[in-house]
DOTOR-127458 format. One record per atom (N, C-alpha, C): residue number from 1; atom name; x, y, z. Coordinates in nm, 3 decimals. Layout:
<sero k="NUM" a="CA" u="X" v="Y" w="Z"/>
...
This chain:
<sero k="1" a="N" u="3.912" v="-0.302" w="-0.649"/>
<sero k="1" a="CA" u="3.827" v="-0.419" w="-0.629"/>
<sero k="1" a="C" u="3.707" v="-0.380" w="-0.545"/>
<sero k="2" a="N" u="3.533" v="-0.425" w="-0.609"/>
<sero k="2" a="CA" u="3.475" v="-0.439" w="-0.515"/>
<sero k="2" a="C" u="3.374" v="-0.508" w="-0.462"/>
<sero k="3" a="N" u="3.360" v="-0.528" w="-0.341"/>
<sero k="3" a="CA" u="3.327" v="-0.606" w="-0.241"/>
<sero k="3" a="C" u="3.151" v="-0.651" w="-0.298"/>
<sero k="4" a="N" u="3.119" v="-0.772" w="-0.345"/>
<sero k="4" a="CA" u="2.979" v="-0.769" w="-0.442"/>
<sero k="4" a="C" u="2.898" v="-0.732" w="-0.333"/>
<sero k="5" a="N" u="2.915" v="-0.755" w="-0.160"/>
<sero k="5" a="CA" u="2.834" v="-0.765" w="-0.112"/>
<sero k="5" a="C" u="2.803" v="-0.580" w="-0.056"/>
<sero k="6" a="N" u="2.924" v="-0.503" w="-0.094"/>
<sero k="6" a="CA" u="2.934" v="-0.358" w="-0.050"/>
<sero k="6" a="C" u="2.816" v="-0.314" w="-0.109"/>
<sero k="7" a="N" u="2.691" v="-0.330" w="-0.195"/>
<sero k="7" a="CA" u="2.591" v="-0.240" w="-0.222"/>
<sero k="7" a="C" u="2.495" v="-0.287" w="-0.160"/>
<sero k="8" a="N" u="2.501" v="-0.408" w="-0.080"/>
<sero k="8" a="CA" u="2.353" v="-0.462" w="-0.061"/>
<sero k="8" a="C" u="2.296" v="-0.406" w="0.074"/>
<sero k="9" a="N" u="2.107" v="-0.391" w="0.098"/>
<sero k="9" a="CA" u="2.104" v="-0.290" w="0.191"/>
<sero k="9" a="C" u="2.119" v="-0.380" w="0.331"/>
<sero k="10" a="N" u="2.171" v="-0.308" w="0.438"/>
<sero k="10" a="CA" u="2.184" v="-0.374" w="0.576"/>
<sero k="10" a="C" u="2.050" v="-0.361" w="0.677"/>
<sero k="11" a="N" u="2.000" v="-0.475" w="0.744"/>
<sero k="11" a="CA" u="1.883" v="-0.387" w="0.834"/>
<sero k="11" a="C" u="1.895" v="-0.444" w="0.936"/>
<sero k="12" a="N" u="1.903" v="-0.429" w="1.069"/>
<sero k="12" a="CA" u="1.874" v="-0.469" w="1.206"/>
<sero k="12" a="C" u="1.808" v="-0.587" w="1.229"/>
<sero k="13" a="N" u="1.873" v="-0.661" w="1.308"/>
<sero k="13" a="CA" u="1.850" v="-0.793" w="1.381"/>
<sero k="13" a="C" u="1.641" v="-0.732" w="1.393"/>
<sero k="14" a="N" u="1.638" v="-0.623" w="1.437"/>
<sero k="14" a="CA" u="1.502" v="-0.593" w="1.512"/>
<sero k="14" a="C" u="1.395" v="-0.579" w="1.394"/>
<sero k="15" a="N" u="1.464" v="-0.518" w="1.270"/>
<sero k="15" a="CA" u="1.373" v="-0.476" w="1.148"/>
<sero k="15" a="C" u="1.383" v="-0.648" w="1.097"/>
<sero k="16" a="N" u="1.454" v="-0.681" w="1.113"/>
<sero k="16" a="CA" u="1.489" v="-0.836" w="1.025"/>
<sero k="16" a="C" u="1.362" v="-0.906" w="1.137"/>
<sero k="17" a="N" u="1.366" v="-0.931" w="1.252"/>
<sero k="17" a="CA" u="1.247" v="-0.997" w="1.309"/>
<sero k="17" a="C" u="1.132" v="-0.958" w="1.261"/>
<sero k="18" a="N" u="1.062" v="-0.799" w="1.247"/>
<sero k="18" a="CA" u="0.952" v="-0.747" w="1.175"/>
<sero k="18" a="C" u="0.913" v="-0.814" w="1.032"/>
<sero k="19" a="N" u="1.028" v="-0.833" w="0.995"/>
<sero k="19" a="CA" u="0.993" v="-0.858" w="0.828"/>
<sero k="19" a="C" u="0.983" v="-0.995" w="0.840"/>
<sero k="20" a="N" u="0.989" v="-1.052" w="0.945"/>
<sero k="20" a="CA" u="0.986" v="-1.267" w="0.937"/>
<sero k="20" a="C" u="0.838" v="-1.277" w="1.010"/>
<sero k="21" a="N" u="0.820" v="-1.187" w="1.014"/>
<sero k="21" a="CA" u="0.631" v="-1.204" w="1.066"/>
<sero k="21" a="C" u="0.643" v="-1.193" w="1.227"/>
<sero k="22" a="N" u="0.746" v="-1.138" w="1.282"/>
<sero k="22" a="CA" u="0.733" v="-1.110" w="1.418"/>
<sero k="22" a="C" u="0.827" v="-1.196" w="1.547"/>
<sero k="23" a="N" u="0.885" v="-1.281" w="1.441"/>
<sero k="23" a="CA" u="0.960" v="-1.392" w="1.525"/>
<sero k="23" a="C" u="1.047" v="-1.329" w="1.614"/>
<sero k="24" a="N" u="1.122" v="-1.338" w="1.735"/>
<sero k="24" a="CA" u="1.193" v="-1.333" w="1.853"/>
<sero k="24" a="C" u="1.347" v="-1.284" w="1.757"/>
<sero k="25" a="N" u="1.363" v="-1.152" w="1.808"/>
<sero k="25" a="CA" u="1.552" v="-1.139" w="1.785"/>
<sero k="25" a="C" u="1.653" v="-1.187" w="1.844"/>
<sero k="26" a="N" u="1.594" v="-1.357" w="1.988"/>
<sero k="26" a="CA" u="1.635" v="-1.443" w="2.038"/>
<sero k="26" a="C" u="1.652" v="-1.538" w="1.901"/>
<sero k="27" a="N" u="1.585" v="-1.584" w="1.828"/>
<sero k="27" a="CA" u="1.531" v="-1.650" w="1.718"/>
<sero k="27" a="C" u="1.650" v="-1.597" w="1.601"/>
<sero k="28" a="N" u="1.615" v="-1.436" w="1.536"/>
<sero k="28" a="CA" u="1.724" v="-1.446" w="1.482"/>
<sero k="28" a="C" u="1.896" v="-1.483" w="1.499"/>
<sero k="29" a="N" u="1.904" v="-1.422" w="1.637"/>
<sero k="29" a="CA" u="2.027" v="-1.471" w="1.702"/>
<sero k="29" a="C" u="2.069" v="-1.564" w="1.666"/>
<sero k="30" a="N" u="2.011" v="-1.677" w="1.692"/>
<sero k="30" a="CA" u="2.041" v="-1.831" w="1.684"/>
<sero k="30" a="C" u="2.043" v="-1.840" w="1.524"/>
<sero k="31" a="N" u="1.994" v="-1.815" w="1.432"/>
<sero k="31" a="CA" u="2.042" v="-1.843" w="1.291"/>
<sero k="31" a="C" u="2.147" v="-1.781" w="1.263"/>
<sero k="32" a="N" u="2.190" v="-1.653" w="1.321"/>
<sero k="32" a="CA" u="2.333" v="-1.590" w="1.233"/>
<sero k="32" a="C" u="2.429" v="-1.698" w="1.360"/>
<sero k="33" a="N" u="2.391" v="-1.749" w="1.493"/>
<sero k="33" a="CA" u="2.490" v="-1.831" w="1.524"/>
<sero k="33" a="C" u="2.526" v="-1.985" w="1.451"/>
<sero k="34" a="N" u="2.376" v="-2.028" w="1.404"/>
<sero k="34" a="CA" u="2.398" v="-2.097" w="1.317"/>
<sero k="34" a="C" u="2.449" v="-2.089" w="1.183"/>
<sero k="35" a="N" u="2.460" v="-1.977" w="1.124"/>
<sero k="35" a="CA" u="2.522" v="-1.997" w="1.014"/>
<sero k="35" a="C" u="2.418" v="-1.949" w="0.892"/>
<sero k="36" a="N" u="2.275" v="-1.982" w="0.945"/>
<sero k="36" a="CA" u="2.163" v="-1.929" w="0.829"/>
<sero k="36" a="C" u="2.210" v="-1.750" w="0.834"/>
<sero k="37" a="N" u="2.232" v="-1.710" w="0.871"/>
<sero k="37" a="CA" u="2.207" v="-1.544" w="0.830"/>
<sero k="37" a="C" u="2.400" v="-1.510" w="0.875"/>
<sero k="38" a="N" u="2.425" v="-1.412" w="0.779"/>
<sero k="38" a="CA" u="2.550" v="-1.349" w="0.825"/>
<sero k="38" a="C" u="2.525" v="-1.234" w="0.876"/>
<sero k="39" a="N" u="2.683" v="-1.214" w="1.000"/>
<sero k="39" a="CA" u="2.653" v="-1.077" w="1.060"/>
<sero k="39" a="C" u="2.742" v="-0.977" w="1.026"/>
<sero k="40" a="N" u="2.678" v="-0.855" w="0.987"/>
<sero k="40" a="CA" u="2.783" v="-0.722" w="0.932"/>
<sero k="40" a="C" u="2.793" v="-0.668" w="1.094"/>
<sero k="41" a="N" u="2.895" v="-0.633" w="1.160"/>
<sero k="41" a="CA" u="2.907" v="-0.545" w="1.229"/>
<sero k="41" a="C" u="2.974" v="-0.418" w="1.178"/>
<sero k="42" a="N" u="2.888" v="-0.333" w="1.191"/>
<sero k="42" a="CA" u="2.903" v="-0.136" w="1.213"/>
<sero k="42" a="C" u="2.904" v="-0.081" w="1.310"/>
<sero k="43" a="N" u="3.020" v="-0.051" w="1.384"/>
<sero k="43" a="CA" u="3.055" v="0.013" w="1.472"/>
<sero k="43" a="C" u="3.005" v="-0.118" w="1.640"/>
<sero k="44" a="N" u="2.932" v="-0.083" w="1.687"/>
<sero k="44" a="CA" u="2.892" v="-0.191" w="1.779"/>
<sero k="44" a="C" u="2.761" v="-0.213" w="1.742"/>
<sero k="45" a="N" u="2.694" v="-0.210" w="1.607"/>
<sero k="45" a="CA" u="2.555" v="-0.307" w="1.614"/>
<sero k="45" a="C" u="2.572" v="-0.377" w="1.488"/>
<sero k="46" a="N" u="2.500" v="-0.492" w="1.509"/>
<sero k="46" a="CA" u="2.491" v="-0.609" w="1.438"/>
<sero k="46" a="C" u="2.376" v="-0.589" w="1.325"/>
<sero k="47" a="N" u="2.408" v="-0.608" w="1.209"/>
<sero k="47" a="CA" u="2.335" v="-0.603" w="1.101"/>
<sero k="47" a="C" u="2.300" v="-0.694" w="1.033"/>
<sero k="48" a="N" u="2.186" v="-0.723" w="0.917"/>
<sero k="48" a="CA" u="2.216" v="-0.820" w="0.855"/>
<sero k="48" a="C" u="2.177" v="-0.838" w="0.704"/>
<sero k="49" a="N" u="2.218" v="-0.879" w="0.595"/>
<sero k="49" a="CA" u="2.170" v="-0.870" w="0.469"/>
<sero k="49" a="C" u="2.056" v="-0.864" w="0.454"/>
<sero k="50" a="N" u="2.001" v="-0.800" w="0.384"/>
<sero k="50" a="CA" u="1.816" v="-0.786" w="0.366"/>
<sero k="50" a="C" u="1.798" v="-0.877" w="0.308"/>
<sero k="51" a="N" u="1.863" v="-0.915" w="0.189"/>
<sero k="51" a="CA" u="1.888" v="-1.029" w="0.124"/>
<sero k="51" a="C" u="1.864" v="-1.148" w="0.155"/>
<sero k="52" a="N" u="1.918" v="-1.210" w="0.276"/>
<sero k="52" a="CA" u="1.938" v="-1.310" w="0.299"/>
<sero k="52" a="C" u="1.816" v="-1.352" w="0.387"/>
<sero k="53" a="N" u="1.765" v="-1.208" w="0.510"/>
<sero k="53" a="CA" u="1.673" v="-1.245" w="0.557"/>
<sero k="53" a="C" u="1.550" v="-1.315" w="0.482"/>
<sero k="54" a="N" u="1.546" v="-1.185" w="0.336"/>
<sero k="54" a="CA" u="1.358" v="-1.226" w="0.226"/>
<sero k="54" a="C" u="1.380" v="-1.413" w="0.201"/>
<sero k="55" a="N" u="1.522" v="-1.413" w="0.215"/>
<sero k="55" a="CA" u="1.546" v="-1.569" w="0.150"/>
<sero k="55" a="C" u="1.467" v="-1.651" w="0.251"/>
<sero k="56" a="N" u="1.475" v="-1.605" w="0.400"/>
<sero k="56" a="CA" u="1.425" v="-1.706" w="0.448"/>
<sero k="56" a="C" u="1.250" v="-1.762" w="0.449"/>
<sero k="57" a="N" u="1.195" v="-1.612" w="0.373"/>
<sero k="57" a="CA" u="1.035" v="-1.635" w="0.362"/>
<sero k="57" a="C" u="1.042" v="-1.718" w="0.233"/>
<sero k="58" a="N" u="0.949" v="-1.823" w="0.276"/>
<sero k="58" a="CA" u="0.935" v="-1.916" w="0.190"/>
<sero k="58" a="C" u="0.770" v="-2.002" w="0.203"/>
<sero k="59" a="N" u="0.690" v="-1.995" w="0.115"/>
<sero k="59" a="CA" u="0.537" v="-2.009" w="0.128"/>
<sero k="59" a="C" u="0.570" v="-2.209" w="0.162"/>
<sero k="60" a="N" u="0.470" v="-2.246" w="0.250"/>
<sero k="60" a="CA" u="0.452" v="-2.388" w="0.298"/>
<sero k="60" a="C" u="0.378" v="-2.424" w="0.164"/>
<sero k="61" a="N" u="0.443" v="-2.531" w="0.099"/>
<sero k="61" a="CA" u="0.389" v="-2.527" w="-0.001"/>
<sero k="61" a="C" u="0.272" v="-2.698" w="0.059"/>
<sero k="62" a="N" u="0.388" v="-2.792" w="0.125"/>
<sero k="62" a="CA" u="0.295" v="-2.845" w="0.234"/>
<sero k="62" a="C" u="0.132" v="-2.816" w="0.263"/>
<sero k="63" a="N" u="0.188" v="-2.730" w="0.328"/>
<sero k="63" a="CA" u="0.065" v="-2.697" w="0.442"/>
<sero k="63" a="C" u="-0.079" v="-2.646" w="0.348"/>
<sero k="64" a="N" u="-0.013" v="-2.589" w="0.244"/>
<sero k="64" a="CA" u="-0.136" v="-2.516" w="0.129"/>
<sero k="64" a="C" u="-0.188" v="-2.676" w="0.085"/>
<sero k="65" a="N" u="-0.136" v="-2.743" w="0.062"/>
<sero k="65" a="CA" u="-0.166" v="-2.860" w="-0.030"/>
<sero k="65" a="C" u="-0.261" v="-2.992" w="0.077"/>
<sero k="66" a="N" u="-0.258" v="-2.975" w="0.230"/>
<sero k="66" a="CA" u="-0.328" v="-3.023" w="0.320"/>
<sero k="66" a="C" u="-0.383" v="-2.951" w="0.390"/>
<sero k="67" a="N" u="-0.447" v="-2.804" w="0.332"/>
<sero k="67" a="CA" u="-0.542" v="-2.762" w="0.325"/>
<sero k="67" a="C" u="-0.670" v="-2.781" w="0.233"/>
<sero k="68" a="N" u="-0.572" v="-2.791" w="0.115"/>
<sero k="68" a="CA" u="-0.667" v="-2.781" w="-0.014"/>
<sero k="68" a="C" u="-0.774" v="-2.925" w="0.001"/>
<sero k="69" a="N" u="-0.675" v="-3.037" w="0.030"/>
<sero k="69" a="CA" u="-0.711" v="-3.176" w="0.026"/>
<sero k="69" a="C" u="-0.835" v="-3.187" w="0.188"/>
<sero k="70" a="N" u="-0.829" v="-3.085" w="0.309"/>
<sero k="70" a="CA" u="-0.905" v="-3.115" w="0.328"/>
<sero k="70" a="C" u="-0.991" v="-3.038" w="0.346"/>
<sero k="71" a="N" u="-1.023" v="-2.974" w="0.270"/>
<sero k="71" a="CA" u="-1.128" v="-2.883" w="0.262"/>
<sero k="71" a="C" u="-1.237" v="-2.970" w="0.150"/>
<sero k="72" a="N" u="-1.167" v="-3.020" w="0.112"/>
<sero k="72" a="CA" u="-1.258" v="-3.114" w="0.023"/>
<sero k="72" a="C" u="-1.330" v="-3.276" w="0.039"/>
<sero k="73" a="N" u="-1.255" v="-3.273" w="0.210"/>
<sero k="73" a="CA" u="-1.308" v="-3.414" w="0.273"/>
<sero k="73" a="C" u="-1.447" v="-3.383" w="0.272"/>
């Protein structure tokens, strides 16, 4: 049997802050305590799906759309 999640790549709480545009690894903390991100532990450091982090980039689709509107006031 194997594990679907055994191929996926692992990256650091610290590389995982880099790739969210710089946010606090206080910040990630609090989502794998919340439940948004899971934690792999390897040996004594905490890892986390690459996967799951890209999930959390997500374009404001908002914010584009009250731009657009006032750029045209």
């Amino acid at each position: 049997m194997s594990d679907k999640r055994q191929d996926e790549t692992l990256i650091s709480i610290e590389r995982a802050a880099e790739r969210l545009g710089g946010v606090s690894t206080s910040s990630i903390r609090n989502w794998i305590r919340q439940g948004q991100l899971t934690r792999v532990k390897v040996g004594r450091r905490t890892m986390l799906y690459e996967r799951e982090v890209c999930a959390l980039i997500k374009p404001d689709q908002k914010g584009h759309k009250r731009n657009d509107s006032a750029a045209t006031d």
